[in-house]
KEKE-3310 file (N, C-alpha, C; in steps of 0.2 Angstrom, whole numbers, plus 5000, padded with zeros to 4 digits):
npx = (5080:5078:5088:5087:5074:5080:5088:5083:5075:5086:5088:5078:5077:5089:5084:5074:5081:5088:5077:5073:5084:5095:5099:5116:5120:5131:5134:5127:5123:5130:5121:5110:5105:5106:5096:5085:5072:5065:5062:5047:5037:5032:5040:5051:5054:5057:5069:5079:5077:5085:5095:5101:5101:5116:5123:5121:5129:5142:5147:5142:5132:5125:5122:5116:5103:5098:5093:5082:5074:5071:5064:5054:5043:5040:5035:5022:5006:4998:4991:4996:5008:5024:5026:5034:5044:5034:5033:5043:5043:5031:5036:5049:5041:5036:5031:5034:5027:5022:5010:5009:4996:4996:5003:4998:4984:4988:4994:4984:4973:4967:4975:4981:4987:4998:5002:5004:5014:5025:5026:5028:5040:5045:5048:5056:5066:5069:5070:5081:5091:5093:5084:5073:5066:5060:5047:5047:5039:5027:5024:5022:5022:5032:5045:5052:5069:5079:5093:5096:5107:5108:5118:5122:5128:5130:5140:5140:5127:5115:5118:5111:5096:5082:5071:5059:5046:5036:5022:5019:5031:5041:5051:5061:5066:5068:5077:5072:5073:5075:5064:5058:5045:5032:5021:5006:4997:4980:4966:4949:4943:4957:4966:4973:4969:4969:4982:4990:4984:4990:5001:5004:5001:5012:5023:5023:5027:5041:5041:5032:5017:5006:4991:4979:4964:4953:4944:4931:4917:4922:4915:4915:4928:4933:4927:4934:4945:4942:4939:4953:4954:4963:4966:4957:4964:4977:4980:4992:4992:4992:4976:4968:4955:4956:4955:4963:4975:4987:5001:5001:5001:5007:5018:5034:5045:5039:5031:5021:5002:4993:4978:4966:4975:4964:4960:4952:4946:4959:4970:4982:4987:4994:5007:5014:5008:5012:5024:5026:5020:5033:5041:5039:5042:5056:5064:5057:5044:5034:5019:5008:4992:4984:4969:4966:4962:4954:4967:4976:4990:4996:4992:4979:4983:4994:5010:5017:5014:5026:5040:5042:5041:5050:5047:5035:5021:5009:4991:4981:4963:4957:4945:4939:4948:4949:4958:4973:4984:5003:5013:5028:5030:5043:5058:5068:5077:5083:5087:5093:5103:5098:5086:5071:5059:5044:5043:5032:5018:5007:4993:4982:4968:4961:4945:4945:4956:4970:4986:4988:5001:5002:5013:5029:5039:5040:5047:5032:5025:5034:5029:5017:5005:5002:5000:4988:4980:4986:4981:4991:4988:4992:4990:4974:4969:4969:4960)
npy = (5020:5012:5016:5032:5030:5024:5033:5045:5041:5040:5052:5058:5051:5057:5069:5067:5064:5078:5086:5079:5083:5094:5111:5113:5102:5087:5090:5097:5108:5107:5100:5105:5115:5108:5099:5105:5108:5095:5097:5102:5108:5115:5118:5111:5124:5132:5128:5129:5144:5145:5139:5147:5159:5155:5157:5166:5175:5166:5174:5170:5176:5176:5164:5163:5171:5165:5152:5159:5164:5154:5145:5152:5152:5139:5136:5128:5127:5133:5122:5111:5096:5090:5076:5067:5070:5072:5056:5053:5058:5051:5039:5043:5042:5031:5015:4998:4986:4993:4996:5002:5008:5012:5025:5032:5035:5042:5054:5060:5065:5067:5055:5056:5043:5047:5051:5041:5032:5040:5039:5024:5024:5033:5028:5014:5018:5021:5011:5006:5013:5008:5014:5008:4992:4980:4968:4950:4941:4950:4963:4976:4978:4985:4992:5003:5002:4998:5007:5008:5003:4999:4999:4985:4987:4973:4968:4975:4970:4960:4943:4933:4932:4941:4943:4932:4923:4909:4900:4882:4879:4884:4894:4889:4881:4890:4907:4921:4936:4953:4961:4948:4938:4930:4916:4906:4897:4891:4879:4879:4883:4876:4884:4896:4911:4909:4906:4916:4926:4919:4920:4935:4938:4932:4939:4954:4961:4963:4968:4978:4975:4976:4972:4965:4964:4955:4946:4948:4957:4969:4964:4952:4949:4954:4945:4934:4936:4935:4924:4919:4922:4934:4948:4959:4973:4970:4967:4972:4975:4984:4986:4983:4986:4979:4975:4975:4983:4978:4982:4996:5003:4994:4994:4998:4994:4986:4972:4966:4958:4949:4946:4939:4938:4941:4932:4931:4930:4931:4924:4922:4935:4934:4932:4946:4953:4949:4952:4968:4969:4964:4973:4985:4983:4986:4986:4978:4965:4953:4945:4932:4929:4915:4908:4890:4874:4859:4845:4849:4852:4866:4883:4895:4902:4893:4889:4901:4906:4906:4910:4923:4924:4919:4908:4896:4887:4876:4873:4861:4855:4839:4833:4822:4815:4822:4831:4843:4847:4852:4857:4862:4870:4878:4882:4894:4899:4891:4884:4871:4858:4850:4848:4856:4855:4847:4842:4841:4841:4834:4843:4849:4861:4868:4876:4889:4894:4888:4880:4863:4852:4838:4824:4826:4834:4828:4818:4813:4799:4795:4791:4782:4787:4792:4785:4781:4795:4800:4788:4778:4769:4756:4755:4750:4743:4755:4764)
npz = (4779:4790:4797:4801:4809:4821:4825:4824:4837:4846:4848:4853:4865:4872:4871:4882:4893:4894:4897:4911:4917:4928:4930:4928:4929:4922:4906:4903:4897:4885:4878:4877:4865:4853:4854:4858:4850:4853:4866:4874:4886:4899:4911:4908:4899:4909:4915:4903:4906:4917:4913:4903:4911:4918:4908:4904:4912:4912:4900:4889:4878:4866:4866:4874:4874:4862:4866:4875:4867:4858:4869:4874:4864:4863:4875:4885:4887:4904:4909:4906:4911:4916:4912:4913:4926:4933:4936:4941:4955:4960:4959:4968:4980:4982:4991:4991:4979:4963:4950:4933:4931:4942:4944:4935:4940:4947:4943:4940:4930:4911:4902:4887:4873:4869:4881:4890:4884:4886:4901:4904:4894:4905:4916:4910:4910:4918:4926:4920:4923:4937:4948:4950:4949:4937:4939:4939:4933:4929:4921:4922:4932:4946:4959:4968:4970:4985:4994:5006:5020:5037:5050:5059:5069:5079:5088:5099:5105:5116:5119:5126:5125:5130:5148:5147:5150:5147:5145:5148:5149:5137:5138:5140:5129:5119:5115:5118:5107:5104:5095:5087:5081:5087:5082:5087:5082:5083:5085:5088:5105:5109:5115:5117:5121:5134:5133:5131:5139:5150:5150:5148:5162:5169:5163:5166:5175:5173:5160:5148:5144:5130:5126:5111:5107:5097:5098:5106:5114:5129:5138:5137:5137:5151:5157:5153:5162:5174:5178:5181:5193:5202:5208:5200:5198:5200:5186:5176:5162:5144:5137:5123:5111:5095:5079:5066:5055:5063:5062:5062:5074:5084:5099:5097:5106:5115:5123:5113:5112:5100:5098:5088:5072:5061:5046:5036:5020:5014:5017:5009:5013:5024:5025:5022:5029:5042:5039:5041:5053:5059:5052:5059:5073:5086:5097:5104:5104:5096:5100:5094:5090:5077:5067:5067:5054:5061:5062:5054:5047:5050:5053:5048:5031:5031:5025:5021:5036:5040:5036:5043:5059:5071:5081:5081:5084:5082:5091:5097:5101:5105:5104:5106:5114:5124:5126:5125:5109:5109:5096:5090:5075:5070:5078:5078:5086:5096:5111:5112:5110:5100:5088:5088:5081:5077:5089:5102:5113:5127:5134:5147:5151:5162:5168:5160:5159:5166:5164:5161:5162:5151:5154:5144:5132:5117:5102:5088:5093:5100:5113:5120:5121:5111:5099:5101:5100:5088:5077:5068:5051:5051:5065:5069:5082:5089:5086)
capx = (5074:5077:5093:5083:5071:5085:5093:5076:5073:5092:5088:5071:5079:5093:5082:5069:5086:5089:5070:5073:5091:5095:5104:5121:5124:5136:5135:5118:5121:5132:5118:5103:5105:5107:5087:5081:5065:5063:5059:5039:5035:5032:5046:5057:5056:5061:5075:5082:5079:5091:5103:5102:5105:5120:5127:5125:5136:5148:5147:5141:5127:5123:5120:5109:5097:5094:5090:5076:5070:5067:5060:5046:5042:5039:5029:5016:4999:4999:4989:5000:5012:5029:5025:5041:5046:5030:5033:5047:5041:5028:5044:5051:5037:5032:5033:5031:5025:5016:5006:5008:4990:4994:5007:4992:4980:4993:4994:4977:4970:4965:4981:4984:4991:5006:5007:5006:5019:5029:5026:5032:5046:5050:5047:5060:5073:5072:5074:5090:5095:5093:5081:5067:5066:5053:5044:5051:5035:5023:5031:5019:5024:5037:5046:5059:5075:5078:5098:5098:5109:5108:5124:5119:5130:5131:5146:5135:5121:5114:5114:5107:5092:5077:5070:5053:5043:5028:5017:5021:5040:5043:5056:5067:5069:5070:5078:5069:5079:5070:5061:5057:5040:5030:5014:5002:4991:4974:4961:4943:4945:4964:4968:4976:4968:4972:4989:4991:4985:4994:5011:5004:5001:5019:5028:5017:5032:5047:5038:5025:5011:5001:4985:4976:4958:4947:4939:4922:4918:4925:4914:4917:4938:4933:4925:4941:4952:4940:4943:4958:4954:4967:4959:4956:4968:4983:4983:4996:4993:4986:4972:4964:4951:4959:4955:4966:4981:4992:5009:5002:4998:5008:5025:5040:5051:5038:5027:5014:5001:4987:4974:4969:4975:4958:4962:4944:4948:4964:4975:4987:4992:4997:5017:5013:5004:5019:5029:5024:5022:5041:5045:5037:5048:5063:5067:5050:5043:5026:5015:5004:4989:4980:4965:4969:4957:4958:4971:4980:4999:4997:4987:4977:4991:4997:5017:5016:5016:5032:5044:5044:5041:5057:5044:5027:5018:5002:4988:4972:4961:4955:4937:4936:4951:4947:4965:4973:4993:5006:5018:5032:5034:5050:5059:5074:5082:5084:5094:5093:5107:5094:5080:5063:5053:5041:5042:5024:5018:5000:4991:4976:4966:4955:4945:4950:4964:4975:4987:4991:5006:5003:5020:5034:5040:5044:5045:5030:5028:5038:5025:5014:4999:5001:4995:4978:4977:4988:4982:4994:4982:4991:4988:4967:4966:4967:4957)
capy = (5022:5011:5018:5039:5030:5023:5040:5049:5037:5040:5060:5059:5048:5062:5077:5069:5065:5085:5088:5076:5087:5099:5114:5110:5092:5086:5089:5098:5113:5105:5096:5111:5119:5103:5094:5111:5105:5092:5098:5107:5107:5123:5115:5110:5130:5136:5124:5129:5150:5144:5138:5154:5164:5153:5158:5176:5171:5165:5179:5168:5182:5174:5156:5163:5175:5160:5148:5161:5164:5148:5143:5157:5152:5132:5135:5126:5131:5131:5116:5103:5093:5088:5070:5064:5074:5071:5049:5050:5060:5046:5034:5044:5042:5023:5009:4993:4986:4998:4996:5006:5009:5017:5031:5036:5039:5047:5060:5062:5070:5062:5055:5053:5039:5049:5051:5033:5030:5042:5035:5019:5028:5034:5018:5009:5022:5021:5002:5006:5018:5005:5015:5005:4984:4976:4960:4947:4939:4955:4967:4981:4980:4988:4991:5007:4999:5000:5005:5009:5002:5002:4996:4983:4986:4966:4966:4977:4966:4957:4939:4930:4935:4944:4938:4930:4916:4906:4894:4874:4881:4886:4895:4883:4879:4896:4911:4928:4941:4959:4959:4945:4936:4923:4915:4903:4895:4886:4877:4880:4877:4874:4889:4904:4918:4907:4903:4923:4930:4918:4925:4943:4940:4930:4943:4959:4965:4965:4970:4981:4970:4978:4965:4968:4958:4957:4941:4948:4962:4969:4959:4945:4950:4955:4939:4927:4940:4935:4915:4917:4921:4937:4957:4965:4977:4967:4965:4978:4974:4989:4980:4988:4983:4980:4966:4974:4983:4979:4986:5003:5004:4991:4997:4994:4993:4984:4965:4967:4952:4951:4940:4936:4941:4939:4934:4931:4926:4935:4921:4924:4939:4932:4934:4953:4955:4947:4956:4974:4967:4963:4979:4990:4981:4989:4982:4975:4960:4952:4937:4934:4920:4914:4901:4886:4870:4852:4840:4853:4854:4874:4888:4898:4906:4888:4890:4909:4911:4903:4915:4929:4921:4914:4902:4894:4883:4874:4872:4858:4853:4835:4831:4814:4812:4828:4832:4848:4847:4859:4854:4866:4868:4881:4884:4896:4902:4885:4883:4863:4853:4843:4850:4858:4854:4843:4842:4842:4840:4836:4850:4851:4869:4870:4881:4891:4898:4885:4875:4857:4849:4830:4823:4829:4837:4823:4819:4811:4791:4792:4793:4778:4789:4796:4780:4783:4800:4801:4781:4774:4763:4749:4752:4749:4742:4762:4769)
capz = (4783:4797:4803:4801:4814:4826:4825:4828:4843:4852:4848:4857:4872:4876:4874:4888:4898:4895:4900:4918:4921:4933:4927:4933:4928:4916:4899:4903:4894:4879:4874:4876:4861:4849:4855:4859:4847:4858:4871:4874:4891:4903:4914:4902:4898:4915:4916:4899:4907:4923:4911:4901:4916:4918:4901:4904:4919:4907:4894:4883:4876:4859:4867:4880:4868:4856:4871:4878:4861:4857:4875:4874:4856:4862:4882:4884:4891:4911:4913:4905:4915:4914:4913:4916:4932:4937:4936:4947:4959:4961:4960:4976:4988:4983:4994:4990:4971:4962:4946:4928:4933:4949:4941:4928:4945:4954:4940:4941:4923:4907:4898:4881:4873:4871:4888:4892:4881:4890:4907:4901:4892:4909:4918:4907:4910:4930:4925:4917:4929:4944:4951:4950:4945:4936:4943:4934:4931:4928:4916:4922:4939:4946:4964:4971:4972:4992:4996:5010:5024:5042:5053:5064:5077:5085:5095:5106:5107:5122:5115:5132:5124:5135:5152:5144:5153:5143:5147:5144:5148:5131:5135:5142:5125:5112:5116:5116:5104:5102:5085:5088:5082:5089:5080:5089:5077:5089:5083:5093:5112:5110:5122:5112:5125:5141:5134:5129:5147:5156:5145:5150:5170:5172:5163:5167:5183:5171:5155:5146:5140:5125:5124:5107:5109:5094:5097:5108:5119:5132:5143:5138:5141:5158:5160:5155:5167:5181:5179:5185:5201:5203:5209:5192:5199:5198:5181:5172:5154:5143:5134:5115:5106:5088:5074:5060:5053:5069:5062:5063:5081:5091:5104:5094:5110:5121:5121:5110:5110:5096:5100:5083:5067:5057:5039:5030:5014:5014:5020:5006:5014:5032:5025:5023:5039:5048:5039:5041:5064:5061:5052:5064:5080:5087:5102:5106:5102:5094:5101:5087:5086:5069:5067:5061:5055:5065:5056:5048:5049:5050:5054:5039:5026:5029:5025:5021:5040:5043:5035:5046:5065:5074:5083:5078:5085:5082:5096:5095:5106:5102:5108:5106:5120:5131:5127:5118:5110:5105:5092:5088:5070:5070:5083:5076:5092:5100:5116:5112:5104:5097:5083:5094:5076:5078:5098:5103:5123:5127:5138:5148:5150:5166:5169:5150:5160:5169:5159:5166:5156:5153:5150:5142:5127:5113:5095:5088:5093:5107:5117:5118:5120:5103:5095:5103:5099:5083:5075:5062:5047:5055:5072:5069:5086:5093:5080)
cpx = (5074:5081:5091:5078:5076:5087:5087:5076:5076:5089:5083:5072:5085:5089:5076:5077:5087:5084:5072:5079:5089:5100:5112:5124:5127:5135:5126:5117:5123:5125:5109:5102:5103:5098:5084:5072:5064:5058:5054:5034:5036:5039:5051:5061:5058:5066:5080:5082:5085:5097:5107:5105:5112:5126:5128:5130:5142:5149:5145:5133:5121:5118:5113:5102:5095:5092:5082:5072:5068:5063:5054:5041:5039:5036:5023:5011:4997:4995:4992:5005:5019:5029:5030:5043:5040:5029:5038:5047:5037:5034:5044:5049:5033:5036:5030:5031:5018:5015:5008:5002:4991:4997:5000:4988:4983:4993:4987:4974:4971:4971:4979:4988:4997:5009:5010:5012:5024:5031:5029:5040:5049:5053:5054:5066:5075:5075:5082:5095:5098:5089:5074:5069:5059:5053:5045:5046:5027:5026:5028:5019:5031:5039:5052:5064:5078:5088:5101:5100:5109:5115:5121:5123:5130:5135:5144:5128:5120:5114:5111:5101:5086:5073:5062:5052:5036:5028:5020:5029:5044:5050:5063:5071:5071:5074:5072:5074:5072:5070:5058:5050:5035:5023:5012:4994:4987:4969:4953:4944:4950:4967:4973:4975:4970:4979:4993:4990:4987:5001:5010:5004:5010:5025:5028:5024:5039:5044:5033:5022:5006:4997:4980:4970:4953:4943:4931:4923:4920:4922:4914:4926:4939:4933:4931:4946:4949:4940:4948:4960:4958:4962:4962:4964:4976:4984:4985:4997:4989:4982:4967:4961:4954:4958:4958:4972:4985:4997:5008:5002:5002:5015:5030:5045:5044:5035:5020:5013:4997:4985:4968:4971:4967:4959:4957:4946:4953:4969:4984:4992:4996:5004:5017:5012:5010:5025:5032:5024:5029:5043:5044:5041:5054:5065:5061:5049:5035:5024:5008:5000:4985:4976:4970:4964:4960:4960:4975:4987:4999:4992:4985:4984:4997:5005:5020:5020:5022:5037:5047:5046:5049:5054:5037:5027:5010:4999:4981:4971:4959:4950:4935:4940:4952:4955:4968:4982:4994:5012:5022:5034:5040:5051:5067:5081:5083:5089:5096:5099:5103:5088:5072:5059:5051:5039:5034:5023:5009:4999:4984:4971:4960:4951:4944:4955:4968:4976:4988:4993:5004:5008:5026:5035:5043:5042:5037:5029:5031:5036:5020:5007:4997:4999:4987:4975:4980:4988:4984:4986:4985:4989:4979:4965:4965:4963:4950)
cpy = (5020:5015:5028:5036:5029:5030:5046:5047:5040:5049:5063:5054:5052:5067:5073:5067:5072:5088:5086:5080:5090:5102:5114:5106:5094:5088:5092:5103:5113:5104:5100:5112:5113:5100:5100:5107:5100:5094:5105:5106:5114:5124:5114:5120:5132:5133:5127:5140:5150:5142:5143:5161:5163:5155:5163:5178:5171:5171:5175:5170:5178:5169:5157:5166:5168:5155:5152:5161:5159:5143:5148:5155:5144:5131:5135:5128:5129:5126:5110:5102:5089:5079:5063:5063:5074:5061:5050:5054:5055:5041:5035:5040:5034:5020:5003:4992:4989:4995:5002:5010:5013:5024:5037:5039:5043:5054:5065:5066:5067:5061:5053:5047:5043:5050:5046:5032:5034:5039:5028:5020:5029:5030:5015:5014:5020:5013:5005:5009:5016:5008:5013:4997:4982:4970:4958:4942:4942:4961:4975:4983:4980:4991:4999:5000:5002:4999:5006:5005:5002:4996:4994:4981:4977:4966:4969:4974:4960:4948:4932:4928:4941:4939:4937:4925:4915:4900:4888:4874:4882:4889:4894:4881:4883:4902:4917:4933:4948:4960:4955:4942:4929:4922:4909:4899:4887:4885:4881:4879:4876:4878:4895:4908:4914:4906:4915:4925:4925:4922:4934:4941:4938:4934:4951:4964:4964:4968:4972:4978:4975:4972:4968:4963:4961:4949:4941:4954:4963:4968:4955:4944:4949:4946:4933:4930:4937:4925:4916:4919:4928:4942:4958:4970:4976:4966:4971:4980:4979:4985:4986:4981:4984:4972:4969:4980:4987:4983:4995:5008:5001:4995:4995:4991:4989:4976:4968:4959:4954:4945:4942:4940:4939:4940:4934:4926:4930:4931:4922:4929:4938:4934:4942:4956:4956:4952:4963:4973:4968:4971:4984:4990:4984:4983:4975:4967:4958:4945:4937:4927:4921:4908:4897:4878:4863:4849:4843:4855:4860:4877:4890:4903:4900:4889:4896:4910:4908:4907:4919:4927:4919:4909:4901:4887:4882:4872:4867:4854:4845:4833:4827:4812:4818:4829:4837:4843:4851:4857:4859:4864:4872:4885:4888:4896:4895:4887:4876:4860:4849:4851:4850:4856:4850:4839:4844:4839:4841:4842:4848:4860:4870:4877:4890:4894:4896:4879:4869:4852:4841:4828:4827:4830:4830:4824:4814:4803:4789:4789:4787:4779:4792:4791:4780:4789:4803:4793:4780:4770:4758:4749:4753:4747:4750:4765:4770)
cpz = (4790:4803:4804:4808:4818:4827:4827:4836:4849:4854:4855:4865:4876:4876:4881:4892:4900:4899:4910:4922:4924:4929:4933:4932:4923:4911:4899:4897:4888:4875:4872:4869:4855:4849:4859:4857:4847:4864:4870:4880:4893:4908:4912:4902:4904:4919:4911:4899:4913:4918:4906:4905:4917:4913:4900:4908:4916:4901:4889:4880:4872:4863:4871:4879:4866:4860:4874:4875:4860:4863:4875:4867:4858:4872:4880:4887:4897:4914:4909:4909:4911:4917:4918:4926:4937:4940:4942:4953:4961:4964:4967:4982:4987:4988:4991:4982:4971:4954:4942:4931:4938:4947:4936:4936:4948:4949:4938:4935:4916:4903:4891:4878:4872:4878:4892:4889:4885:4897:4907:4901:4899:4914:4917:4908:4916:4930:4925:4921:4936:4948:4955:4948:4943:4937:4936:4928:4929:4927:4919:4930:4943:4958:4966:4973:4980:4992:5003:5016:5030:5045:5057:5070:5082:5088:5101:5108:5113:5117:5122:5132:5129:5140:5150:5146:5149:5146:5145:5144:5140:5131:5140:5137:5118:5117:5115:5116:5102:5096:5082:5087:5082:5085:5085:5085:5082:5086:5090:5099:5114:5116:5120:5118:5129:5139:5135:5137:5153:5154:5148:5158:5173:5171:5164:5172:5179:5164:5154:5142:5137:5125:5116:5106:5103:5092:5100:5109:5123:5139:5144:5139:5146:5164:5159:5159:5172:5182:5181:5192:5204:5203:5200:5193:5197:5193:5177:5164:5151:5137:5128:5113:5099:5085:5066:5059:5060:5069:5065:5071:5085:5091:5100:5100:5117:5119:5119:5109:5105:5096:5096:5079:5063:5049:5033:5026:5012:5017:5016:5008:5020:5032:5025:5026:5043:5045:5042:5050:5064:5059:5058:5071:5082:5091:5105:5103:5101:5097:5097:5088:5080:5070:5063:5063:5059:5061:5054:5051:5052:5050:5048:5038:5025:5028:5026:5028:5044:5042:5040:5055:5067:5078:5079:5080:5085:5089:5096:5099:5102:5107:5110:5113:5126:5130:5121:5116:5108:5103:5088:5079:5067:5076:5081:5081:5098:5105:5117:5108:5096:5091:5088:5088:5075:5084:5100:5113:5124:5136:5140:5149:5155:5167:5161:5152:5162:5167:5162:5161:5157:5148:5148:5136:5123:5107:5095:5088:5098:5113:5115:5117:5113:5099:5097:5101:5090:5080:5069:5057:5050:5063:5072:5077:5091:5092:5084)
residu = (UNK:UNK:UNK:UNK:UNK:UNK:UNK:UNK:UNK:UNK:UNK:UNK:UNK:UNK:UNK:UNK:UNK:UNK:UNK:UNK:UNK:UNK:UNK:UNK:UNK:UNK:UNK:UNK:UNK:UNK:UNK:UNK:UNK:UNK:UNK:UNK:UNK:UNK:UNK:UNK:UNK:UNK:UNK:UNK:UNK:UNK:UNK:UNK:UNK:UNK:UNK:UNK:UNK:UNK:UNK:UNK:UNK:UNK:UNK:UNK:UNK:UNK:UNK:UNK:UNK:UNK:UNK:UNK:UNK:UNK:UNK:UNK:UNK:UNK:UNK:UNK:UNK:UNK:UNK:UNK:UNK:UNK:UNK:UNK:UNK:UNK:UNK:UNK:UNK:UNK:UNK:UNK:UNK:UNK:UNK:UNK:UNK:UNK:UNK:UNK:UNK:UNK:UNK:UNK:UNK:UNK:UNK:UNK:UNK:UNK:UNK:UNK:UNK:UNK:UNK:UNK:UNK:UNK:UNK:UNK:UNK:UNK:UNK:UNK:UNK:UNK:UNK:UNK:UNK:UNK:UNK:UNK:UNK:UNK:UNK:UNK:UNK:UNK:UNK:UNK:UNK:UNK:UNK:UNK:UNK:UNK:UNK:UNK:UNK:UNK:UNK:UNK:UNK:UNK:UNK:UNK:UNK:UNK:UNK:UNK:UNK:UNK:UNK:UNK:UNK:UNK:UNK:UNK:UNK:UNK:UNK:UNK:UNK:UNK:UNK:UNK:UNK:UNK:UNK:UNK:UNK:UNK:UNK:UNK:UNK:UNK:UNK:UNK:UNK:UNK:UNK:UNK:UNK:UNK:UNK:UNK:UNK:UNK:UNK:UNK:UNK:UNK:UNK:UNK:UNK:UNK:UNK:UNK:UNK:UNK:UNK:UNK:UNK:UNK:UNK:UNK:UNK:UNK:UNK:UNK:UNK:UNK:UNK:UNK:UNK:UNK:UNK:UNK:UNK:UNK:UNK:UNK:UNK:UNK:UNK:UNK:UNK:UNK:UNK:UNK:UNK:UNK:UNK:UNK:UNK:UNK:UNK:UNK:UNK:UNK:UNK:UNK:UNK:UNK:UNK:UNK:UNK:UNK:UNK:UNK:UNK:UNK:UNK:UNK:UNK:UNK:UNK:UNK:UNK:UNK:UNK:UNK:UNK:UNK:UNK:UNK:UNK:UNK:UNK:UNK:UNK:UNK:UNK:UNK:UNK:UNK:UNK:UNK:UNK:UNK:UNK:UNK:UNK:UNK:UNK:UNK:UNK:UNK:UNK:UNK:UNK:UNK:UNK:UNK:UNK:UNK:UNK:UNK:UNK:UNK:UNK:UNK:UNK:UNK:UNK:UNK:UNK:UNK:UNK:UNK:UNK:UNK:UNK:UNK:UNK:UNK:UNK:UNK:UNK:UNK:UNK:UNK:UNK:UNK:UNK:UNK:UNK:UNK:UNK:UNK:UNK:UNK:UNK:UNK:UNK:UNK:UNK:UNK:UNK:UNK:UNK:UNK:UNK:UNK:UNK:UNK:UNK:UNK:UNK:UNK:UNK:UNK:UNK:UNK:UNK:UNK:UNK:UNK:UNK:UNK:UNK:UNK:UNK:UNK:UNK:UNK:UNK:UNK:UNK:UNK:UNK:UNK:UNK)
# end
């Protein structure tokens, strides 16, 4: 009995292979005649009339009669669907991880448990096919297998990087490579916008500065452009109101800033965000800032948004000593012998537009000041 079901099973796994064929393929038309009474789909039958025409082609008369005959005798009624051929059409056009669930919406019309079961069915094929992979750790979800290659071309690549100046001389010490993305994670106060439209006025005459401002209105924009003292006129940056899905709208080939990412209660997503800013990039580049709480090694999404960036640095002001700092926590493109990770440099912020460095770039400690602003448990007497 069991080996009649195994033998049913295999039967009913080649005839929907026959149903997903194209007339033409290997062994398509051998196998027709044989799992005929398998297949009962409308589709199926107008595959199985192409392979018929095929065979009067061939003078094979007999083969091609009994084929029609038996497709006119098992078409199904013009509102069912070829379930199958309808799954990997979805398949085709996904991005990303998709959900059993979303295939069923996608088909949009009441399924049967047998239909489910097909879906699946076809589901675990595509697996096997490589066409698709399932998550390793949620059986019901599912991904396009991505093969496509692009030829990266480097022996033609500038690697000098791009002519890019930042505030606090930052880049004295990273490269700028296009595709590049920068995060800035500032607490309250720290200087995010002032450090952001100083990077857009010094680099404004060699470069296209995209500004994307969704921290106020556009009077209050106006108003931290006119702190710095410059004609309005002078400034060359195109400036958008936007506070969400960046990727879709920023310059792939120019300086896009984003002043903020606003993550709610969606920090989780931060690697996805950055993701999607990165995919979108050609040549261009992204300056990204994100809140982040006082004390806190990282901005919100916490490590998440360390992944994708080729720089990040944290920004916080500290109230008690009227003093901010910026303490690099990756720096990929280094131009240093030495390791930029954990190089920190205190800053002042006159004005909320003009930086004024105090001291120099060092590790923590180095600096005697940092025991007053950063107090050890044994150093109590700073506290």
């Amino acid at each position: 009995m069991e080996n009649n079901n195994e033998e049913k099973n295999n039967e009913k796994e080649l005839a929907q292979e026959i149903a997903e064929a194209k007339p033409g393929d290997e062994g398509y038309l051998e196998k027709l005649p044989e799992y005929m009474e398998f297949l009962d789909t409308k589709i199926d039958g107008i595959k199985l009339c192409d392979a018929a025409r095929e065979l009067f082609q061939q003078d094979e008369h007999a083969k091609a009669i009994n084929l029609i005959r038996n497709t006119v005798q098992r078409l199904v009624s013009p509102g069912e669907v070829n379930i199958a051929g309808e799954v990997r059409e979805f398949v085709d056009d996904a991005v990303g991880w998709f959900k059993i669930d979303d295939v069923y919406r996608y088909l949009g019309f009441r399924l049967t448990r047998a239909d489910k079961k097909n879906v699946s069915n076809t589901l675990g094929r595509l697996v096997k096919e490589e066409v698709i992979i399932r998550n390793s750790k949620m059986n019901s979800l599912f991904r396009k297998i991505d093969t496509d290659l692009e030829e990266l071309g480097w022996r033609e690549a500038n690697s000098s990087g791009l002519d890019i100046h930042f505030p606090l001389q930052l880049h004295k010490y990273s490269y700028v490579y296009p595709k590049n993305v920068f995060v800035f994670a500032g607490t309250p106060d720290a200087g995010k916008t002032a450090l952001f439209l100083n990077f857009a006025w010094i680099n404004q005459e060699f470069q296209v500065i995209n500004y994307y401002y969704s921290e106020g209105a556009k009077e209050e924009f106006r108003k931290r452009v006119q702190l710095f003292g410059y004609p309005e006129d002078d400034w060359k940056m195109n400036v958008y109101s936007r506070s969400a899905n960046f990727a879709d709208v920023i310059k792939p080939n120019e300086v896009n800033i984003i002043d903020y990412i606003e993550l709610g209660d969606e920090v989780f997503k931060l690697g996805r965000f950055l993701r999607e800013i990165y995919d979108a990039l050609d040549q261009g580049i992204a300056i990204i800032g994100i809140q982040k709480k006082y004390g806190t090694e990282f901005g919100y999404g916490q490590e998440l948004g360390l992944q994708i960036p080729r720089f990040y640095m944290n920004m916080e002001f500290h109230k008690q000593h009227q003093i901010s700092t910026a303490q690099i926590q990756k720096c990929k493109n280094r131009k240093t012998d030495y390791s930029m990770i954990g190089k920190m440099m205190y800053y002042k912020l006159f004005d909320s537009c003009k930086f004024e460095e105090q001291g120099e770039w060092h590790y923590r400690y180095e600096d005697d000041y940092d025991k007053i602003v950063f107090p050890r448990r044994k150093d109590k007497s700073f506290s």
